[in-house]
C-alpha positions as CSV (number, residue, x, y, z in Angstrom):
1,X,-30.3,-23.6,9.5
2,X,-30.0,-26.4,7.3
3,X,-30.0,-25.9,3.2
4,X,-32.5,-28.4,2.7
5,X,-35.0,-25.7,4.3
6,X,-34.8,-23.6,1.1
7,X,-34.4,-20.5,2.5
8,X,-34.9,-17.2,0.5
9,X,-31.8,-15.1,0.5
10,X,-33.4,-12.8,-1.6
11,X,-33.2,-9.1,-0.3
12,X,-36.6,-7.8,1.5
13,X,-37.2,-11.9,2.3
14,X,-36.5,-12.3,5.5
15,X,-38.1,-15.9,7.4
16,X,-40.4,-15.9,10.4
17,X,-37.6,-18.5,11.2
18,X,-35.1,-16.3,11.0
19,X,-36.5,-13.3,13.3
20,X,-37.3,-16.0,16.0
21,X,-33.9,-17.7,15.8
22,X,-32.3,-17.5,19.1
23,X,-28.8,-19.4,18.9
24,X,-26.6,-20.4,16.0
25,X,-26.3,-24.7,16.4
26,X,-22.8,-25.1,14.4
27,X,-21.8,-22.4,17.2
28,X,-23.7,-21.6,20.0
29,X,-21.2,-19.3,21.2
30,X,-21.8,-17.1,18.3
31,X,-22.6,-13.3,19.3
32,X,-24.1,-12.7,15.8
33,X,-24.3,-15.1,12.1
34,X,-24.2,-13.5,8.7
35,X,-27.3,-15.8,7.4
36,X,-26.7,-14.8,4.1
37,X,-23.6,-12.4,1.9
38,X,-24.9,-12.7,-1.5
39,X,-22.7,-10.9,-4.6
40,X,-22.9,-10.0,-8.3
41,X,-20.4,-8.7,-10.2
42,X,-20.4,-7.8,-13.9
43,X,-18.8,-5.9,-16.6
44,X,-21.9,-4.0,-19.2
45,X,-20.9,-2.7,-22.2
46,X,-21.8,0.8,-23.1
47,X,-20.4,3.7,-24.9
48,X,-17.9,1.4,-26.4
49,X,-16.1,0.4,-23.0
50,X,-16.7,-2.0,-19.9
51,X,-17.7,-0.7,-16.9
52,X,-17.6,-2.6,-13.8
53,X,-20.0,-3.0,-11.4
54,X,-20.9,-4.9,-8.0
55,X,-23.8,-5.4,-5.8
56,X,-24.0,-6.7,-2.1
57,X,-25.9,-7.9,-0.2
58,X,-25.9,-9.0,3.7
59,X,-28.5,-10.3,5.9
60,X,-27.0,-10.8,9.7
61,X,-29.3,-12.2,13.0
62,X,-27.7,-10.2,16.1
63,X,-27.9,-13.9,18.7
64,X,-26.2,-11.2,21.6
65,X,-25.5,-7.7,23.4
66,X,-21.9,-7.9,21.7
67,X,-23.6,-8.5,18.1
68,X,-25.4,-5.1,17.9
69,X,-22.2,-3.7,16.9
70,X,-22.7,-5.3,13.4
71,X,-24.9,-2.7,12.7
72,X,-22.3,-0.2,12.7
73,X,-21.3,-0.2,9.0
74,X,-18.1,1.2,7.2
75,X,-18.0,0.3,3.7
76,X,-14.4,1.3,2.0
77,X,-14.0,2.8,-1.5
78,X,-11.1,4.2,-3.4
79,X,-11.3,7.5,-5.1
80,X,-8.7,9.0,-6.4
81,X,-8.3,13.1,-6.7
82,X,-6.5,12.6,-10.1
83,X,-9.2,12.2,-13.0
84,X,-7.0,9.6,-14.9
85,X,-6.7,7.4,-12.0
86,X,-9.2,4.8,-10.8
87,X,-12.3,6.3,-8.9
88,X,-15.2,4.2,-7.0
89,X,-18.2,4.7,-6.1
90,X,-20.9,3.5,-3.5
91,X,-24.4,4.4,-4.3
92,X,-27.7,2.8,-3.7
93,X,-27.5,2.0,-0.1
94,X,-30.2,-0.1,1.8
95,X,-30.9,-1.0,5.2
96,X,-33.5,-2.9,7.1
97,X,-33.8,-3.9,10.8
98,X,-36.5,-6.5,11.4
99,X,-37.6,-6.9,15.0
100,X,-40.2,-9.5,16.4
101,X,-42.6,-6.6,18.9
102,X,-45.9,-8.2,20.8
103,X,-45.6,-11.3,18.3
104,X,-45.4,-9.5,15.1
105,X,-42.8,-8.7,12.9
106,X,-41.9,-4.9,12.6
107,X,-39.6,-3.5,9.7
108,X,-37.6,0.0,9.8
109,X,-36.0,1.3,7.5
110,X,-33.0,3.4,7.1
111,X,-32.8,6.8,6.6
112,X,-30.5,8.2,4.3
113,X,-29.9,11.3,6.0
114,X,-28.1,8.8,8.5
115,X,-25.6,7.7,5.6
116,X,-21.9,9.2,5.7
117,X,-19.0,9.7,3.8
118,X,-15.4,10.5,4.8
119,X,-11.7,10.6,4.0
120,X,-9.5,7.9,5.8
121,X,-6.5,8.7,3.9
122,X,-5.1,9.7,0.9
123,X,-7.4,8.6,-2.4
124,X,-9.2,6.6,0.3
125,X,-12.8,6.9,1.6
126,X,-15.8,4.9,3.6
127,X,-19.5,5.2,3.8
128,X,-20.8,4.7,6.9
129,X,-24.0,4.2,8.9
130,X,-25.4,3.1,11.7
131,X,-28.7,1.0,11.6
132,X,-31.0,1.8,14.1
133,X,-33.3,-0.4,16.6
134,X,-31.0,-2.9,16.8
135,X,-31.5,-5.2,19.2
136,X,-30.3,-8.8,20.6
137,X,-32.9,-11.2,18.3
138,X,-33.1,-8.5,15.6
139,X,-32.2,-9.3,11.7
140,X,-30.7,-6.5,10.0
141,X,-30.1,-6.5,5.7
142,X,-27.9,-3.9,4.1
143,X,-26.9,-3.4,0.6
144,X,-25.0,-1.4,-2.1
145,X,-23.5,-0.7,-5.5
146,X,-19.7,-0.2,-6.1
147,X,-19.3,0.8,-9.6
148,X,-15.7,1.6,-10.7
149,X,-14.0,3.9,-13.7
150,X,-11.3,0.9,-14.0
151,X,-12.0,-2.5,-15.9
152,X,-8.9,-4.0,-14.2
153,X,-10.6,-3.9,-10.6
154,X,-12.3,-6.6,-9.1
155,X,-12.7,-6.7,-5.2
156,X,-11.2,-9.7,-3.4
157,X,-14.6,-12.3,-2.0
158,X,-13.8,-12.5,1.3
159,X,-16.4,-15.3,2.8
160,X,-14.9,-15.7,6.7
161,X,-15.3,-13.1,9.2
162,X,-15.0,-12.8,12.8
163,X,-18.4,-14.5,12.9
164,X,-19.9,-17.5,11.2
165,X,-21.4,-17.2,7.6
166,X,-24.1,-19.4,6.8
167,X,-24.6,-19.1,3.4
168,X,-22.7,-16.6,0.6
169,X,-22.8,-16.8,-3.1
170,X,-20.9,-14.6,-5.7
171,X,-21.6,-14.6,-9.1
172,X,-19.4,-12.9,-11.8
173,X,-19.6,-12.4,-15.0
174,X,-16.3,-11.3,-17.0
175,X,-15.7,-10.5,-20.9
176,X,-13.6,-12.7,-22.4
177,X,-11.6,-10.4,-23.7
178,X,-10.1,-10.0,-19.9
179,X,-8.0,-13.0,-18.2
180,X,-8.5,-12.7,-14.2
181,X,-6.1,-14.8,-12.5
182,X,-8.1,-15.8,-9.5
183,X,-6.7,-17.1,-6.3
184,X,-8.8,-19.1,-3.3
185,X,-7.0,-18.5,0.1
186,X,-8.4,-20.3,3.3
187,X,-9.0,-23.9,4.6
188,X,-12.8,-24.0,4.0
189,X,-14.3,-25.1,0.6
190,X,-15.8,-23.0,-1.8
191,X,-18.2,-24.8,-4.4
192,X,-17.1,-23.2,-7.8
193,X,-18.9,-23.3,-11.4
194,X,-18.1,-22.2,-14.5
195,X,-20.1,-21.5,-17.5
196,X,-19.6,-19.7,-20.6
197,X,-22.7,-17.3,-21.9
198,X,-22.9,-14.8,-25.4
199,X,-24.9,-11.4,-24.7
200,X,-26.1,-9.5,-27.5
201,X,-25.4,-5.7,-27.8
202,X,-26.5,-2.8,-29.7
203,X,-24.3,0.2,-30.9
204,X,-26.1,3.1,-32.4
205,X,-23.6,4.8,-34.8
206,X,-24.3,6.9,-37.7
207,X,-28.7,6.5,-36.7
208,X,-27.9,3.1,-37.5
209,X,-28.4,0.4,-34.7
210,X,-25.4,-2.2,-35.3
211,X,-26.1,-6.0,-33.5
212,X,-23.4,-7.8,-31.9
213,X,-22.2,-10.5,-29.2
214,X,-20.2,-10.4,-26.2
215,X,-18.5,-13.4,-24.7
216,X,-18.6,-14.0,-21.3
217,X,-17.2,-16.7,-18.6
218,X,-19.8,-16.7,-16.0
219,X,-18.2,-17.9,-12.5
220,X,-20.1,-19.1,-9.6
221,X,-18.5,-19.3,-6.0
222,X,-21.1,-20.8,-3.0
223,X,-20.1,-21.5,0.4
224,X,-22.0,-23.2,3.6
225,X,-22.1,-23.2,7.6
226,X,-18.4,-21.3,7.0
227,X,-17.1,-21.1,10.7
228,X,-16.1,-18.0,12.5
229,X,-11.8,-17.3,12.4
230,X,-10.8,-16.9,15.7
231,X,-7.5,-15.0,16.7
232,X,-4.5,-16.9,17.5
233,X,-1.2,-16.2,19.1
234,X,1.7,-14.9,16.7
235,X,-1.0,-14.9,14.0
236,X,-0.4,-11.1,12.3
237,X,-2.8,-10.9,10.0
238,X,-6.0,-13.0,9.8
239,X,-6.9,-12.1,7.0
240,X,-3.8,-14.0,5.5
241,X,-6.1,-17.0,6.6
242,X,-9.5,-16.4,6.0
243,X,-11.5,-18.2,3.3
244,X,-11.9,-16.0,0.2
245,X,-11.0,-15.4,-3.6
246,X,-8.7,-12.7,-4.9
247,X,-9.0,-11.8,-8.7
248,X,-6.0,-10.0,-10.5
249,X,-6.2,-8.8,-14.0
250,X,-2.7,-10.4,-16.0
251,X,-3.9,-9.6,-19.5
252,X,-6.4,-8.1,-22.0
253,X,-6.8,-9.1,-25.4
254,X,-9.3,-7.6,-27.8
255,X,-10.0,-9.1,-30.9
256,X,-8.3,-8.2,-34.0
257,X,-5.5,-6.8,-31.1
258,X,-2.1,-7.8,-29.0
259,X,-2.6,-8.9,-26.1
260,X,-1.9,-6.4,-23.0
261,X,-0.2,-7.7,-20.3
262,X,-0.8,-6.5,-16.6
263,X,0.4,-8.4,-14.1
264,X,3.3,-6.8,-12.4
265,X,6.4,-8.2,-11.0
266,X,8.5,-6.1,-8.1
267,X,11.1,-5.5,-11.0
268,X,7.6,-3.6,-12.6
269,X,6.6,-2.0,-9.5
270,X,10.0,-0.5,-8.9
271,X,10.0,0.8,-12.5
272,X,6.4,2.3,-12.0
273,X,7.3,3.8,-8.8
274,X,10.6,5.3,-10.5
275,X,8.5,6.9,-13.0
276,X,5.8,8.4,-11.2
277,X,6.6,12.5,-10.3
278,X,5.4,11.7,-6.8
279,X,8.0,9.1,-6.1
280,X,10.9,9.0,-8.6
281,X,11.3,12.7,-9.0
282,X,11.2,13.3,-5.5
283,X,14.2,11.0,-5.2
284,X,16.2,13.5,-7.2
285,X,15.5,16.7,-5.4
286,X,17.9,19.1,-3.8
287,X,17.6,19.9,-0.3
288,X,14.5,22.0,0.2
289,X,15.8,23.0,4.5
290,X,18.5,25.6,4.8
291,X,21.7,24.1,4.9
292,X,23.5,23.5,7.9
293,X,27.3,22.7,8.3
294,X,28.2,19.4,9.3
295,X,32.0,18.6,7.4
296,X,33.9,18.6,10.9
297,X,31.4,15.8,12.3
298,X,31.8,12.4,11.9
299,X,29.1,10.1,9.9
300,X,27.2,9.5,13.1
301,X,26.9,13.1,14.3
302,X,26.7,14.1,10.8
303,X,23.2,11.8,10.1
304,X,22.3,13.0,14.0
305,X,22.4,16.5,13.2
306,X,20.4,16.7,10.2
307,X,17.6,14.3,11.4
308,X,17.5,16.6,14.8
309,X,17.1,19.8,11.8
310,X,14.6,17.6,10.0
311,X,12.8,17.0,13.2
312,X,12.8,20.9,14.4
313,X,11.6,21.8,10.6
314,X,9.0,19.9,10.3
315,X,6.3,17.7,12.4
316,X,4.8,14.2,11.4
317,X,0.8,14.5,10.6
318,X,-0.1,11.4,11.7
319,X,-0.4,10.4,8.0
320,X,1.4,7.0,5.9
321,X,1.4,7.6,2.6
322,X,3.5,5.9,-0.3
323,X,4.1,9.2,-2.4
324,X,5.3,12.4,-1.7
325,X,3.1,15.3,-2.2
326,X,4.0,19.5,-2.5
327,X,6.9,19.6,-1.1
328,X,7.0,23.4,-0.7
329,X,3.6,23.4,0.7
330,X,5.5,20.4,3.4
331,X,8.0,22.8,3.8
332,X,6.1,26.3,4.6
333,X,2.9,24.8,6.5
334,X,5.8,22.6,8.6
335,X,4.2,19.4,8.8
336,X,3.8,16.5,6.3
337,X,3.3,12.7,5.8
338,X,5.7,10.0,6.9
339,X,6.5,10.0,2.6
340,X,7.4,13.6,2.6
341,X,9.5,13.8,5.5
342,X,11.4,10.8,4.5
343,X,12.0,12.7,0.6
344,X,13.5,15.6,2.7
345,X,15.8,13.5,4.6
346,X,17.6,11.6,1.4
347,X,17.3,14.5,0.0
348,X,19.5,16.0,3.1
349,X,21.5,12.9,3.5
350,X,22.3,12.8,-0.3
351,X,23.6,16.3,-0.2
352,X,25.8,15.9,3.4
353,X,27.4,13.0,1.0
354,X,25.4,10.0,2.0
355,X,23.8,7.5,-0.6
356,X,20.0,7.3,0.2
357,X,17.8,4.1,-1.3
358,X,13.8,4.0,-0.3
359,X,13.0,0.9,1.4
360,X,9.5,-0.1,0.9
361,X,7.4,-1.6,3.5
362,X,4.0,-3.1,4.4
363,X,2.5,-3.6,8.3
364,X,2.4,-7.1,9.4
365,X,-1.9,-6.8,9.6
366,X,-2.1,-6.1,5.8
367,X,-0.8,-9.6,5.4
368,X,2.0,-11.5,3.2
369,X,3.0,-9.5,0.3
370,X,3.2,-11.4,-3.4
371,X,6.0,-12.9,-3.9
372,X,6.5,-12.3,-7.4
C-alpha cells in the first residue's frame, strides 16, 4: 500500500482494500503485515500528580496459514505485590476479525469472557487472548490501555517485528517538568517531530476552582514500509537490532524545586541492590541448613560437600529471580528460586570460611546491557 492512498488507520476503519489484499509487494514472502501499530502516550494531571497512560492500537492482514498465529495475543504488564512499588495495568481490550464471506465483509467481535490474565514470574503478568475466525485473508485489530502508578515509566516503541510494519505512529506527550532521555536503536528511519503545547488545568481546593497551565513537549515518531528482521547466525538478541525508541527518565524538576536526578549508574544499582532487605540483607545472613563438618577437607571437597547438602536440602523451582524471598519459608517447603538457593550457599560458604560476592547476570536474548 502506498501512503499516497490515504488510508485510514483509525480503529473500527478498516479498507475494502485491505480485506481483499492478498500479498504484501515490498515482501511477497510475508506470512502476515502489521498495516498499521498506531500509539499515544500521555501524562494527565489530576489529584495533584501525573498519571501515565498509553493506548495501542494494531491492525494486522494474516497473507498465510503461518500468520494466523498473530492472533494469539500475550500482552506483558508489571505488577508489583508491594503497594509502594510500580503497578500496571491493562484494561479496555478490543478485538475485531474482519473476514471477506460470499463477497461481503463480516465483522466479529471478541468476547471478553475469552480475555486472560496470568503470572509469568515474580511481579510480572500478561493478558492474553486468542481472536477467533481467523483465517488466511482475514484482518484482525486489537487494542488496549496500560496505565501505570509510576510517572518514571515509559515503554520502549518497538516498530520492527518478525513481520513487516507498514505504517506506525506514536505520539507522546510529556510535562516538562520530566527530562526523558530518549534513545532510537535500529537501521531503519524514524520520522520525528517535536512541538511544544500549554494545557490548561483546574484544581478545586477550598470550593474554589483555581486555573492553571501545564507545559508539555509533544513528540511525534512515524515510520513506513519498515521491513521484517530476519534471524541471523551468532545474532543473540534481535531485539538488540530492531528499529525502535527507548525513553529513560534522568531527571525531574518542578518549579520552585531542585531538580531530581534518576538515571542510575552500576555504581547506583549496586548501592540500591545493597540496600534493599531482599538482596543486601540476605548477603549478611547466617547459615539457615544444619551445619555439617567439613575442617578436615580441603577447599575443593570442602565447597563439594556443602553444594551436594545444599542440593539434598533443597530443590530448584524452575524460577529466576533477582531477590531473595522468605527464606524460612525456602527452607521448610524445600524448594526455592535460583536467588534463594544461591543466598543459602554464600551464606554456607561464608560460614565454612569462604568469601562469597554475587555476580549479576543477564541472558544473551535480553540483549546488551547499558554500559554506564
Amino acid at each position: 500500500q502506498k501512503q499516497s492512498e490515504k488510508i485510514n488507520y483509525k480503529f473500527g476503519k478498516v479498507s475494502q482494500q485491505e480485506i481483499e489484499m492478498t500479498t504484501y509487494q515490498p515482501d511477497t514472502s510475508a506470512v502476515a503485515v502489521v498495516l498499521s501499530k498506531i500509539g499515544y502516550s500521555d501524562f494527565e494531571f489530576a489529584n495533584y500528580n501525573f498519571h501515565p497512560s498509553s493506548t495501542f492500537e494494531y491492525r494486522i492482514k494474516i497473507l498465510k496459514q503461518k500468520g494466523t498465529s498473530y492472533a494469539d495475543v500475550s500482552i506483558p504488564y508489571y505488577y508489583s505485590k508491594d503497594p509502594t512499588r510500580k503497578r500496571e495495568n491493562i484494561r479496555k481490550i478490543e478485538a475485531v476479525v474482519y473476514n471477506m464471506e460470499n463477497g461481503k465483509v463480516t465483522k466479529s467481535k471478541l468476547d471478553k469472557k475469552y480475555i486472560f490474565e496470568e503470572e509469568s514470574d515474580e511481579n510480572k503478568w500478561r493478558v492474553k487472548f486468542s481472536i477467533p475466525n481467523v483465517k488466511v485473508g482475514s484482518v484482525i485489530e486489537y487494542r488496549y490501555t496500560l496505565t501505570s502508578s509510576h510517572y518514571s515509566y515509559l515503554d520502549t516503541w518497538k516498530t520492527q517485528y518478525n513481520i513487516p510494519i507498514d505504517h506506525s505512529e506514536y505520539e507522546v506527550y510529556i510535562p516538562t517538568y520530566y527530562a526523558f532521555k530518549q534513545e532510537a536503536k535500529g537501521y531503519e528511519h524514524i520520522n520525528t517531530e517535536q512541538t511544544e503545547i500549554s494545557r490548561n488545568n483546574v484544581v478545586v481546593e477550598g470550593g474554589q476552582n483555581y486555573n492553571f497551565s501545564i507545559p508539555y513537549k509533544k513528540f511525534v515518531y512515524i515510520t513506513n514500509q519498515i521491513p521484517a528482521l530476519k534471524d541471523e547466525p551468532f545474532l543473540w538478541c534481535k531485539d538488540d537490532y530492531a528499529t525502535s525508541i527507548d525513553f529513560e527518565l534522568y531527571s525531574v524538576q518542578f518549579p520552585g524545586q531542585l531538580i531530581k536526578n534518576f538515571s542510575s549508574t552500576w555504581t547506583d544499582v549496586n548501592k540500591l541492590l545493597s540496600e534493599d532487605s531482599k538482596f543486601g540483607d540476605l548477603l549478611k545472613m547466617k547459615n539457615p541448613i544444619t551445619k555439617i563438618d567439613v575442617s578436615t577437607l580441603n577447599s575443593e571437597d570442602k565447597i563439594m560437600a556443602l553444594f551436594t547438602q545444599l542440593k539434598q536440602s533443597i530443590k530448584w523451582n524452575e524460577k529466576y529471580h533477582l531477590l531473595g524471598s522468605d527464606i524460612s519459608k525456602t527452607i521448610k517447603e524445600g524448594t526455592g528460586s535460583n536467588a534463594d538457593i544461591n543466598f543459602i550457599l554464600m551464606s554456607m560458604l561464608r560460614e565454612a570460611g569462604f568469601k562469597t560476592s554475587p555476580v549479576l547476570m543477564s541472558e544473551r536474548d535480553h540483549g546488551r546491557l547499558p554500559i554506564t
